[in-house]
N, C-alpha and C positions, 0 to 999 in steps of 0.2 A: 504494500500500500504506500503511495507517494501522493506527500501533501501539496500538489502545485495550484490546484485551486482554492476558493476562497473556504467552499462548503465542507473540502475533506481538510483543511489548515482546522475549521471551527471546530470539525468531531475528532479530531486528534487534541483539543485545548481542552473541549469541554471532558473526553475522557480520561487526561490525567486528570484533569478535579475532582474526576469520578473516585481514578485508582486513591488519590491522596484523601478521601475523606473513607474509603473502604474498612472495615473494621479486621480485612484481610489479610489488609500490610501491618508492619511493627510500626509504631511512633519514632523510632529509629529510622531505618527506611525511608518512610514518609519525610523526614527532615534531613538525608542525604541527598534525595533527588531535589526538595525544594532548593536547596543550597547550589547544585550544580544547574537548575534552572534558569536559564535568561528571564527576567518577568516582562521585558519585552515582547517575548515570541507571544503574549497571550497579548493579541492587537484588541479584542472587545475588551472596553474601560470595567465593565462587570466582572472580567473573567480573571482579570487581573487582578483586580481588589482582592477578591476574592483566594486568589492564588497567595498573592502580599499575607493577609490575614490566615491562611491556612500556616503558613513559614513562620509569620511572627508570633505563630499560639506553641513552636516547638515540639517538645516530642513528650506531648499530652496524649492522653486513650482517644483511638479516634471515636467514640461514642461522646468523652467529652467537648471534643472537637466540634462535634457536630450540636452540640448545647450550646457552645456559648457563639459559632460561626455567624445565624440569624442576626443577631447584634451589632455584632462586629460589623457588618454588610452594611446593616442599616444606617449607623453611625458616620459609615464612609459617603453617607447619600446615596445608598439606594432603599428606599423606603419598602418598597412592595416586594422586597429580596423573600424569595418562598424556595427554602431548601431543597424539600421534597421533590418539585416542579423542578428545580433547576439541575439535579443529579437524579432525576426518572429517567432507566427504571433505582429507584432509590438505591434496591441491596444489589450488590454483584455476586454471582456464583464466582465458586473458584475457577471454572472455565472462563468465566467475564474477564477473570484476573489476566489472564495471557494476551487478550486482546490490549488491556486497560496498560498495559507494562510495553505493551511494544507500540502504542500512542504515546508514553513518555519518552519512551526512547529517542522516536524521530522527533519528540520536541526537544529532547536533551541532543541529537543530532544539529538542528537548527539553531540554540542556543549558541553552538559551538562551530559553527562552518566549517573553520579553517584546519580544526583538527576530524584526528581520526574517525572514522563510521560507526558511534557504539552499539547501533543496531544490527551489527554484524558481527 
C-alpha cells in the first residue's frame, strides 16, 4: 500500500491514531513510535492535535489515555471532538493490529524520507 494520494495519506494518519490509542500496544511502544513521528506528516489540524496530545499524555494505560484524550481535544479547540466516531471501528482485533502497524510504519517512512525504508 503506497500513500501518494490525499485519501490513502488520511487512512494511513487516521490508523496510526487508531494503533496509538489500541489497548493492544504497550504504553511503551505507543511513546516510541510517537517520539520517532514527524507531527507534520498528520496534515489535518484535528489529527495532529490529537497525535501532539496522544505523545504529550506519555506512557499512561491506553484505557487511561482514552479518558482523559476527549478533553484534551477539546481544550485544543475542537469542541465536538467524539472519540468513538473519530477511531470507528473503536476496538481493533489483533488482526486490525498488523494493518494499524504497517500504517505507522509508512508514516514513520515519510517522517523520515531521506533515511532508510522501515517498512521493509
Amino acid at each position: 500500500m503506497h500513500s501518494n494520494g490525499p485519501n490513502e495519506r488520511a487512512e494511513l494518519q487516521r490508523n496510526t491514531l487508531r494503533l496509538l490509542c489500541s489497548v493492544l500496544i504497550k504504553s511503551g511502544t505507543r511513546l516510541e513510535i510517537c517520539h520517532l513521528l514527524d507531527p507534520r506528516v498528520f496534515q489535518d489540524p484535528l489529527q495532529r492535535v490529537v497525535f501532539e496530545e496522544i505523545r504529550d499524555l506519555g506512557t499512561i494505560e491506553s484505557r487511561r489515555l482514552r479518558e482523559l484524550l476527549p478533553a484534551r481535544i477539546t481544550n485544543r479547540g475542537f469542541p465536538d471532538f467524539d472519540l468513538h466516531e473519530f477511531l470507528a471501528p473503536y476496538e481493533a482485533s489483533e488482526q486490525d493490529i498488523d494493518e494499524l502497524f504497517e500504517s505507522a510504519l509508512q508514516l514513520l517512512d515519510q517522517s523520515h524520507p531521506d533515511e532508510e525504508h522501515l517498512a521493509e
